[in-house]
Residue, then its C-alpha position, 0 to 999 in steps of 0.5 A: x605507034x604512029x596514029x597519021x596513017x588512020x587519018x581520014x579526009x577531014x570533016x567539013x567543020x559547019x559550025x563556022x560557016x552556019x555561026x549566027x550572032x546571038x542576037x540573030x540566034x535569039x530570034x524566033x517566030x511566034x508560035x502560030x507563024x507560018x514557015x518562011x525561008x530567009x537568006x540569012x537563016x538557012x531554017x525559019x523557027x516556027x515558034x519562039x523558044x524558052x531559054x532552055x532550048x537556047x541552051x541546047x542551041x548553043x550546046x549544038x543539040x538538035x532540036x526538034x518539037x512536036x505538039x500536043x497532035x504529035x505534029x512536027x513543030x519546030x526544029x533548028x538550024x543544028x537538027x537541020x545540020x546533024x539530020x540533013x533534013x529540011x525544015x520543008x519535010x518535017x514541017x506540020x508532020x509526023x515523022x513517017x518510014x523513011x524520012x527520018x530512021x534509017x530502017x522500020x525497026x528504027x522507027x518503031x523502036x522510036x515510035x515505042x519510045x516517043x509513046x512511053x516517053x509521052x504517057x509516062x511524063x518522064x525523060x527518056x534517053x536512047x543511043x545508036x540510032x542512024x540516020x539513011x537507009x543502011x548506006x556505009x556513011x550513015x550516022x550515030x546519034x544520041x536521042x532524048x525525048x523531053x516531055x511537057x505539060x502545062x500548068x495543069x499537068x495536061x500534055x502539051x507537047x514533046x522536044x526531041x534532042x539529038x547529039x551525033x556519035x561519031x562517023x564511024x560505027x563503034x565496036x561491041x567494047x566502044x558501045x559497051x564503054x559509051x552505055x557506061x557513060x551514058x548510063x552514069x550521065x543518068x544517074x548523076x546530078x552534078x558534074x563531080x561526081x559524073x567525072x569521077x564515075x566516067x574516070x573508073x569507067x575509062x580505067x576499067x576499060x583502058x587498064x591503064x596506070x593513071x586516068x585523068x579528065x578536066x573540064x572548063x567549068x562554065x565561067x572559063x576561069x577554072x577546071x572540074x577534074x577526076x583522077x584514078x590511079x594511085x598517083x593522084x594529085x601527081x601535077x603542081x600544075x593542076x593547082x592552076x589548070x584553066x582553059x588556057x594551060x590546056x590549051x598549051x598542052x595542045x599548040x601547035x605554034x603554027x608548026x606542021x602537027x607532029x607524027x604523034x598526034x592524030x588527025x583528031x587532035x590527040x596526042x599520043x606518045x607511045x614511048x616517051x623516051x623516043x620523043x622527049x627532045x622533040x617536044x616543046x613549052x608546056x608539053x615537054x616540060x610536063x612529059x619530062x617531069x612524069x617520066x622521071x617523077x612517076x616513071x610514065x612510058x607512054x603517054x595519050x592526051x586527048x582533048x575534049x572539044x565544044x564546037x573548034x575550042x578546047x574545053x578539056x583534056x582526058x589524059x592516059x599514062x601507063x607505066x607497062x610496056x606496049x603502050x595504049x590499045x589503039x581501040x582504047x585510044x579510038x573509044x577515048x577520043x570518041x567519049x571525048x567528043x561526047x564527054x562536054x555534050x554530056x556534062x552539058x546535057x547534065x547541066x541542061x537537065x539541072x537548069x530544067x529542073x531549076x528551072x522546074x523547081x522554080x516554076x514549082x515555087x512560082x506556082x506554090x507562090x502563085x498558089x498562095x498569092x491565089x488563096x490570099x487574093x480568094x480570102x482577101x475577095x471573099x473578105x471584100x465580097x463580105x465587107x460590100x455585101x455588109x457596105x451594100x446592107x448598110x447602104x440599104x439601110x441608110x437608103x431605107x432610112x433617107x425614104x423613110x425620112x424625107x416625108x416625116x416632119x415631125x421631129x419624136x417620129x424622125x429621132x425615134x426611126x433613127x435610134x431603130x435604125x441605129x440600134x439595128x446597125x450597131x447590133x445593140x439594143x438600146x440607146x438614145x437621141x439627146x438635141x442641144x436646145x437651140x435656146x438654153x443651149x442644154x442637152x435633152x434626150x429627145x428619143x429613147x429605146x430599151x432603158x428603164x424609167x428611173x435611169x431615163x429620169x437621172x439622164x435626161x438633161x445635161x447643162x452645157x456646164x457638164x462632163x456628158x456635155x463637154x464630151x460631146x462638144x468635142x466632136x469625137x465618136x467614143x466606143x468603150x465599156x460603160x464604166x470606161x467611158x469617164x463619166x459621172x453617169x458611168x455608175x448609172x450605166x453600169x447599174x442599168x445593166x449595159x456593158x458596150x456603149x457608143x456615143x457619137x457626136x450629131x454634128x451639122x456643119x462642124x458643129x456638135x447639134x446632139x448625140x446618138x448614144x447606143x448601148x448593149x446589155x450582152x456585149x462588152x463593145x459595139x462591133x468595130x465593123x459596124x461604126x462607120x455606118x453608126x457614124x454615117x446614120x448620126x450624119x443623116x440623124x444631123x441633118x434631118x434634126x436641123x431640116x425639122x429645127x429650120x423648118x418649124x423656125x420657118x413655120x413659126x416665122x411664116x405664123x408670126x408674120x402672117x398675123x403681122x400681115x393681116x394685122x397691119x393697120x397700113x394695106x399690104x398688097x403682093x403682085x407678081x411682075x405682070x401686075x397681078x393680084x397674089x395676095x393682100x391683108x385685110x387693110x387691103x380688101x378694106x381699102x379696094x373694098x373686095x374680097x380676097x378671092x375678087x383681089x386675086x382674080x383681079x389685074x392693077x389695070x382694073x384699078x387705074x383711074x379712068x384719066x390714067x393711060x397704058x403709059x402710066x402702067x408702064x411707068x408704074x412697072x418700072x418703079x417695081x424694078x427700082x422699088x422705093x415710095x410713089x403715091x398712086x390714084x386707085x378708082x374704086x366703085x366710081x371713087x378716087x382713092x389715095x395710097x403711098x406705097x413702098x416698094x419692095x421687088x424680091x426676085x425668085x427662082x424664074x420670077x420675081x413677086x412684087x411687095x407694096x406697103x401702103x399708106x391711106x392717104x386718101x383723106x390727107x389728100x383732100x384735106x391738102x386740097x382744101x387747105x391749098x383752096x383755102x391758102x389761095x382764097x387766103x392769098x388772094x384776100x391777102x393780096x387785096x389787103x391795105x394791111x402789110x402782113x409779115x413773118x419772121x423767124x426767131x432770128x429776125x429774118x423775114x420770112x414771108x410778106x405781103x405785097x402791100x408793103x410796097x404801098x406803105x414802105x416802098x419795097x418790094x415782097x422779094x427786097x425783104x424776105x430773107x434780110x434780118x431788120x437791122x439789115x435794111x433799116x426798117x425801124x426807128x431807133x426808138x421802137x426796135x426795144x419794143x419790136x425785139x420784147x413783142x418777139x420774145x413775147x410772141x415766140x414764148x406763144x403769147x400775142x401782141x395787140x395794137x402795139x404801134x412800131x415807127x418804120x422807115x420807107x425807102x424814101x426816108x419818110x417816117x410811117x406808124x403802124x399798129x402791130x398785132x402778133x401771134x405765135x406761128x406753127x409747124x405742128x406742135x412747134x413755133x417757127x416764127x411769128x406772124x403779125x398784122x401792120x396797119x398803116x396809121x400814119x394819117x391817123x396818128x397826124x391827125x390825132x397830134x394835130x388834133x392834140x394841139x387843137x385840144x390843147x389850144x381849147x383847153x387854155x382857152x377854156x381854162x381862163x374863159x370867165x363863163x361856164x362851158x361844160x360838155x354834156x352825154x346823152x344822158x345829161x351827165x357832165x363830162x367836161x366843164x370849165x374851171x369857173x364853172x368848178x370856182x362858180x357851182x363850188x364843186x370839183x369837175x369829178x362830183x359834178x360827172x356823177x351828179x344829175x344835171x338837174x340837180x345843179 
């Protein structure tokens, strides 16, 4: 039977010609995009497409989308190819009469259907629909409707999938036969098994002796088969069918195609005897090896087609005479061109639902996630909620605190707040003592009597002590607390206890120890928070500490201020009274409120200028001493002052310490009078007056030295004796033991030194001498030369004289006697001794009458 006399004018083969890139076939409009028409896309999608519709576009299935409002959506390119229908018709409408079915009943029928499918939620499959109006050329399709639904279960829309039949209108046996497989492709979820079914199916219907089918699987690298006949397993070379074997079966090697294959591509060999020898490669060898291994007649091979490739066969063997049914090899060829759309469909289904599966899973996972993050929210809310209170609290605490200085209230607000945060009832606040450096409970709540006095002081030589200088919170039960004093606590009655270090600057000022009689720990939850209120308790502790230091410093220099015995008065940088103590007012004579009120102009001596205050602010900048005039109720006062300028915030205050120099000033005075009266007598002296230091250096002299020796005051001072040669020889022994006389605090009286003038001549002097004083110290001496030359000639002159008299009188016959006022001898002659017979000493003590 030769199939070429039923070939019919060969289908326009669109798939090539419409072929899009896969990138350009990826492309997609959003969702609210409007409709457009492009050169290189015959139909605008209308929305983009989850990958499962990209599966159908690339298994050539029509697709269609209708919303939630049952509006057409979204089609593409291959509906507009299987339909003929443009995107222009179908857009943003509902299908109506005429534009779509090809008769009412038709559209009813779909109507019904897209209804049930829409309220059901289930996929619904229908077969045989056409497309036009009754005309001879109309189509068959296949029709699936695909409902969906959101995340939460609401309908949100219908896919409409398509595949085309045939061109022709099947007989009663051929819809029978395509029902079949349809229904089986419904009620299989692998592709095995579906094959295995449809192979029955097709041996029911073709009674032939041997059925086989084979698919490409997916990858291309090999095959899903089915077999049925009693000779299964009957080729060697299905152990290696691929795509490219079956495509060998069918190559046409560039050749004419032969009289036994149809213009579908099948290959028909009615008699195989007939045709052996005109058969070629893979094709011949196979037929020759099944008819004379299983004794095959006749032969059909009919490929299974995805697009123009080959990607399967469905292969026919009967061993009865009279060959294969025309009919039966028509309906072959037609569940052949449906039988790779079918598997796809399946495998489409299963991506679906994989695909549903997996959202399944993401949606429990999701659901999961959601339940942890609301439990993990609900946590968070609780843990802030708990923060927030604690927050309160400590915010609570830090008002309460900031006004109290007083240290039992401040520690006794405290341990009530920690004791409340740490869900206690009782506890502690011990300070180290800033003196003995020892630990005293300072505050206490809930503990008896007897346990407060065993506990109430630990030395910095203890275990409680040491613990605590470590700086590190402990929460435990009382007896593991590793104490001495774990005995007392547990006698007490307490179970859960927490010592947290009070520490201020990485440094442990105390301790916050809070203890419960009912619970065996203090609450993980609340430590923080007992840790943040030991850092206010450090804070507040050391702010009441500096500050009573700081009142007790304030007291004790304010009695120092006031009673200074030096005046101490504090201005601001204008000159301004502040302050001043009690020397102060008694200097300015005023009071403390007529000191404030005053300015330092309102004591600035009348002869003293603006200038002079000027000058006097600026000493305030540089500080240091300056001695300044005050008038004071019409008199003039003196004070030194030290100046101490201290800067402030905006300011700066000025300090001055005085000294009352008031009568030192007038004593100096006086004592300058007197110095210049001094100098003056000095000045009109005959006498030479001179100092010198204990190293013999002139110190001062007076200009009458001039006159006596011939220098100058200036030629002297500051030259040593031996230096200018101002004594003779023969009197600088006596000159240095008056010195040491002198210097040792005696004095020297009419002691006679020998000096020699500039001119070399010899001058006598008589000397006087005194110690000379800095206070209570000898720095020199001073000493009073006369000028007794002219006496000292005058007496040697007369010594001569004398002696001249004396031996004259000596060898003078005649008595010659001196006599006082009283008439007593004083001097008389030796004959006068020879002659009256007594010595010249009886004769001075006996009454001149009585000689």
């Amino acid at each position: 039977m030769v199939r070429k006399e039923r070939k019919k004018e060969p289908k326009k083969d669109k798939s090539k010609a419409d072929k899009k890139p896969v990138a350009e076939k990826k492309a997609r409009l959003p969702k609210a995009a409007k409709v457009e028409k492009t050169e290189s896309t015959p139909v605008a999608e209308m929305r983009s497409m989850p990958p499962i519709i990209e599966i159908l576009s690339d298994a050539r299935l029509g697709i269609c989308f209708f919303n939630k409002n049952d509006e057409v959506e979204y089609i593409n390119r291959h509906f507009t190819e299987i339909t003929g229908l443009p995107l222009e018709k179908l857009a943003g409408k509902k299908l109506r009469k005429n534009a779509l079915w090809g008769s009412r009943g038709q559209e009813d029928e779909f109507q019904a259907l897209f209804i049930e499918a829409r309220e059901s939620g289930k996929n619904l499959v229908r077969e045989h629909l056409s497309v036009g109006s009754g005309k001879e050329d109309q189509r068959y399709w296949t029709l699936n409707l695909l409902p969906q639904s959101d995340g939460k279960s609401e309908y949100s829309g219908m896919y409409l999938v398509i595949e085309e039949l045939s061109d022709i209108r099947p007989s009663a046996s051929m819809m029978d036969l395509i029902n079949g497989f349809q229904q089986a492709a419904l009620h299989h979820n692998d592709e095995q098994s579906l094959l295995d079914e449809l192979a029955g199916i097709l041996k029911d219907f073709s009674r032939c002796s041997y059925i086989k089918m084979a698919i490409v699987n997916k990858t291309g690298d090999g095959v899903i088969k089915a077999e049925t006949g009693k000779e299964q397993g009957l080729w060697d070379v299905d152990q290696t069918l691929s795509a490219d074997s079956i495509n060998r079966i069918f190559e046409m090697n560039g050749e004419e195609a032969p009289s036994y294959r149809t213009n579908r591509g099948s290959i028909y060999l009615e008699d195989i005897g007939q045709v052996e020898d005109s058969l070629k490669g893979t094709l011949q060898e196979l037929v020759v090896d099944l008819r004379n291994s299983y004794g095959f007649r006749s032969l059909a091979f009919v490929p299974v087609k995805t697009d123009s490739n080959i990607t399967g066969l469905i292969q026919l063997a009967n061993k009865k005479a009279g060959g294969i049914p025309e009919e039966v090899l028509d309906s072959i060829e037609i569940i052949s061109d449906q039988l790779k759309v079918i598997l796809d469909r399946m495998e489409l289904q299963d991506e679906v639902r994989r695909q549903r599966e997996s959202l399944l899973r993401q949606m429990h996972v999701r659901s999961a996630h959601l339940e942890a993050l609301s439990e993990r929210l609900k946590q968070e809310i609780s843990e802030r909620k708990k923060r927030q209170d604690e927050m309160r609290v400590q915010r609570d605490l830090a008002v309460k605190l900031n006004g109290i200085v007083n240290m039992d209230e401040a520690l006794k607000l405290c341990l009530d707040t920690a004791i409340e945060v740490g869900g206690a009832d009782s506890g502690g606040i011990y300070i180290v003592d800033r003196h003995s450096g020892e630990l005293i409970l300072r505050s206490s709540k809930g503990l008896s009597d007897e346990f407060l006095a065993a506990i109430t002081l630990y030395d910095a030589s203890s275990a409680n002590y040491q613990m605590i200088m470590e700086m590190k919170p402990i929460y435990s039960l009382v007896d593991n607390l590793g104490t001495p004093t774990d005995d007392l606590y547990v006698a007490e009655g307490l179970k859960g206890a927490g010592l947290v270090p009070i520490v201020y600057h990485d440094k442990a000022i105390g301790c916050l120890n809070i203890a419960s009689h009912i619970y065996n720990e203090i609450p993980e939850n609340t430590r923080d928070a007992l840790e943040t209120v030991s850092a206010q308790i450090g804070s507040v502790i050391t702010r009441i500490q500096d500050r009573k230091e700081l009142e007790d410093t304030v007291e004790r220099y304010s009695t120092l201020f006031e009673r200074s015995a030096n005046p101490i008065l504090i201005l601001d940088s204008d000159g301004k009274y502040l302050d001043g103590n009690g020397a102060a007012l008694a200097f300015l004579e005023c009071t403390r409120e007529e000191l404030k009120a005053m300015h330092v102009r309102d004591t600035l001596p009348p002869y003293l200028d603006e200038n002079w205050f000027q000058q006097y602010r600026d000493s305030w900048e540089r500080g240091g001493k300056v001695e300044r005039d005050y008038y004071v109720w019409g008199k003039i006062k003196v004070m030194e002052l030290v100046i101490t300028s201290l800067p402030l915030e905006k300011d700066r205050i000025v300090i001055c310490v005085g000294t009352d120099i008031t009568e030192r000033k007038r004593i100096e005075a006086a004592l300058q009078r007197s110095e210049e009266k001094y100098r003056t007598h000095v000045n009109s002296v005959t006498d030479v007056i001179y100092s010198v230091d204990p190293d013999h250096t002139i110190m001062d002299v007076s200009p009458s030295v001039e006159r006596l020796l011939g220098y100058k005051p200036e030629e002297l001072i500051g030259h040593h004796f031996n230096e200018i040669n101002l004594l003779a020889p023969e009197s600088l022994p006596v000159a240095y033991d008056n010195l040491i006389v002198i210097l040792s605090g005696g004095h020297i009286e009419n002691s006679e030194y020998q000096f020699i003038a500039r001119d070399g001549t010899k001058k006598y002097a008589e000397i006087n001498g005194a110690p000379l004083y800095s206070g209570d110290k000898i720095i020199g001496t001073i000493s009073v030369a006369r000028d007794i030359t002219e006496r000292k000639r005058a007496q040697e002159a007369l010594h001569k004289s004398e002696e001249q008299y004396r031996i004259l009188a000596e060898n003078i016959m005649d008595i010659v006697c001196l006599l006082d006022t009283d008439f007593h001898i004083t001097w008389i002659t030796q004959s006068g001794e020879k002659i009256s017979g007594y010595t010249a000493e009886e004769m001075k003590t006996m009454p001149f009458d009585k000689l």
